[in-house]
C-alpha positions in Angstrom: -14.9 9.8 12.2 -14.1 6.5 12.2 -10.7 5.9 12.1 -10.7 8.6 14.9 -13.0 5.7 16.6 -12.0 2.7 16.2 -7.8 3.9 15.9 -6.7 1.2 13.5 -3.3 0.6 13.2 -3.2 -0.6 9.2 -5.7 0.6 6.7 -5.4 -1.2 3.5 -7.8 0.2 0.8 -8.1 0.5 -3.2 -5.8 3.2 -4.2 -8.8 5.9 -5.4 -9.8 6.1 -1.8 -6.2 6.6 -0.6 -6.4 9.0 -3.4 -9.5 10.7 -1.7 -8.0 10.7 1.6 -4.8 12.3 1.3 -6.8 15.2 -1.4 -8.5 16.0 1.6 -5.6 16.7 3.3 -3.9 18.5 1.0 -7.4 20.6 0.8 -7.6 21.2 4.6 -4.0 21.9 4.7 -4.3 24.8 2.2 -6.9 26.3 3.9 -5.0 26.7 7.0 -2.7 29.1 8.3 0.9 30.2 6.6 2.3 28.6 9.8 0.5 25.2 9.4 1.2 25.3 5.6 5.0 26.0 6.2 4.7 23.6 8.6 3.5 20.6 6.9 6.0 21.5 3.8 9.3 21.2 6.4 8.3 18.5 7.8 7.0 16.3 4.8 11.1 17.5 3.4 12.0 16.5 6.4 10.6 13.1 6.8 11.7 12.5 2.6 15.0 13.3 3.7 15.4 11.3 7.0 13.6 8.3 4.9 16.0 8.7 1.8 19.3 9.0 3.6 18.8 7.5 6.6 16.2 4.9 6.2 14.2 6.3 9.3 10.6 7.0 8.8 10.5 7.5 13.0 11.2 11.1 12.7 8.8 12.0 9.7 5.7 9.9 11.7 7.1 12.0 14.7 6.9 15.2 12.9 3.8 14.4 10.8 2.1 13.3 13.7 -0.8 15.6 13.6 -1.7 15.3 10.3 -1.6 11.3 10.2 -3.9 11.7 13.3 -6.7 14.3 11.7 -6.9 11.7 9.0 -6.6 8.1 10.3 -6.4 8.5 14.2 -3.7 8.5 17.1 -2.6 4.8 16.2 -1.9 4.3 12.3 1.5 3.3 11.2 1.1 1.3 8.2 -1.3 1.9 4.9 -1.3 -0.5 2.0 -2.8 -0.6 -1.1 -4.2 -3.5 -3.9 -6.1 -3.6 -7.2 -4.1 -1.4 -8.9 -1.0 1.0 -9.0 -1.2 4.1 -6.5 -1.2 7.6 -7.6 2.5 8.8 -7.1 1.5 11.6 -5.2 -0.4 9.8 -2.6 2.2 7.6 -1.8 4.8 10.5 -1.3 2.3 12.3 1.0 1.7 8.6 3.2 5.5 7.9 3.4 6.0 11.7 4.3 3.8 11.0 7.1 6.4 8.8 8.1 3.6 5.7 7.5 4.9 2.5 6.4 3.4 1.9 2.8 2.7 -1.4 0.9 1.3 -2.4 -2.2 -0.4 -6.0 -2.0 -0.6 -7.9 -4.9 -3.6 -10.6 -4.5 -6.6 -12.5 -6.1 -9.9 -13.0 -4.6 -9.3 -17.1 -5.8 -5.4 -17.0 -4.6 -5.1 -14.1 -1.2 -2.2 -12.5 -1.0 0.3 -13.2 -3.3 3.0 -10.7 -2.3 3.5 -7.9 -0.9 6.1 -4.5 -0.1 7.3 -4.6 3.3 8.2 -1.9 6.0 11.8 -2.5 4.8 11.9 -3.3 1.5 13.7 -0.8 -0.9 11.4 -1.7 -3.6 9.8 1.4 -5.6 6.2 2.7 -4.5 4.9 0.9 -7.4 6.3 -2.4 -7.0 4.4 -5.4 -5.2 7.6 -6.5 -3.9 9.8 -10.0 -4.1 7.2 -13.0 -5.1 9.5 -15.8 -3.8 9.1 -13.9 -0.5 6.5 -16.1 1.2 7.0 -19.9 1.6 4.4 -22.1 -0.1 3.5 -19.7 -2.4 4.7 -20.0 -5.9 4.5 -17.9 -8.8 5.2 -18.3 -12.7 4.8 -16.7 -15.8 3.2 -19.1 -18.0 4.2 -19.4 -21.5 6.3 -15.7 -21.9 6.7 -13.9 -24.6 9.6 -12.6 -26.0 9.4 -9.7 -23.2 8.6 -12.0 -20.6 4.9 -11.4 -20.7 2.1 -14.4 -20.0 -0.5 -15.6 -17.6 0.3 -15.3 -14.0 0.1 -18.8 -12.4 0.3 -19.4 -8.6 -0.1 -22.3 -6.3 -0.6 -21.6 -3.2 -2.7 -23.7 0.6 -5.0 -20.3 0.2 -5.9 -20.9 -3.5 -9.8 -21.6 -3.6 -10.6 -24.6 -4.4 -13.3 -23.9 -7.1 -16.5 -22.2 -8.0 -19.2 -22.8 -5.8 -21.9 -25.3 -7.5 -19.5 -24.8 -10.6 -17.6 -27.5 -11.6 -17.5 -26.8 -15.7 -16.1 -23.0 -14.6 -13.8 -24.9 -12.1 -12.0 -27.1 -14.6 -12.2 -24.4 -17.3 -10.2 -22.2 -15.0 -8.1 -24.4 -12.8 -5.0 -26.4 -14.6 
């Protein structure tokens, strides 16, 4: 009720209510006619397809168009998701819709880190190209032998410290 409402045109959320969301349309949609059912099959192949092969996700939104709407309202075009990885699933039913997907990769302390973007060929489970976004930098610190350490970033939207907590601040901060 209210995303029919308020009409946003991005909805970023954890990926469990994503999750929830796009069950519920799965649910509704099996409980409607053969027609509707058929319906929303064709066109989610259809929008795959166009996406895929053509990079177009204008003719899948076009076609999916009534179900994006019973879910999110006449507006939405873009859904992201942060915290963790997506259900693979869930993210083929939002691009079938035609919707542009994201993943965010971010911190409470830094913001937004990175980020997919509307073009970016990156897999549904990627965050995207770090060295994207100017002034933000990102480094593994001390790797292993597979590359695997403590994410470090610097960044003008990393906090500055812990409120009324300096000994957590300089424990935390290098």
């Amino acid at each position: 009720k209210l995303f029919k409402a308020f009409n946003p045109m991005a909805f970023a959320m954890i990926p469990k209510v994503l999750d929830i969301i796009v069950d519920g349309l799965e649910k509704s949609v099996s409980e409607k006619s053969v027609f509707t059912k058929a319906y929303y099959r064709l066109a989610g192949s259809i929008s795959m397809f166009c996406r895929s092969f053509f990079h177009c996700r204008e003719i899948g939104y076009t076609l999916m168009k009534p179900f994006s709407r019973e879910l999110f309202g006449n507006q939405i075009e873009i859904v992201c998701s942060g915290s963790s990885e997506c259900r693979t699933g869930t993210v083929a039913s939002l691009l079938n819709m035609g919707l542009v997907f994201g993943n965010i990769y971010a911190s409470t302390e830094c913001g937004v880190i990175t980020s997919t973007g509307c073009m970016d060929a990156y897999e549904a489970d990627s965050v995207g190209k770090v060295t994207r976004c100017d002034g933000i930098r990102v480094t593994i610190h001390e790797p292993d032998k597979d590359g695997i350490g403590e994410i470090y970033v610097q960044s003008d939207e990393l906090m500055k410290g812990y409120f009324r907590n300096p000994q957590l601040t300089y424990d935390s901060f290098d």
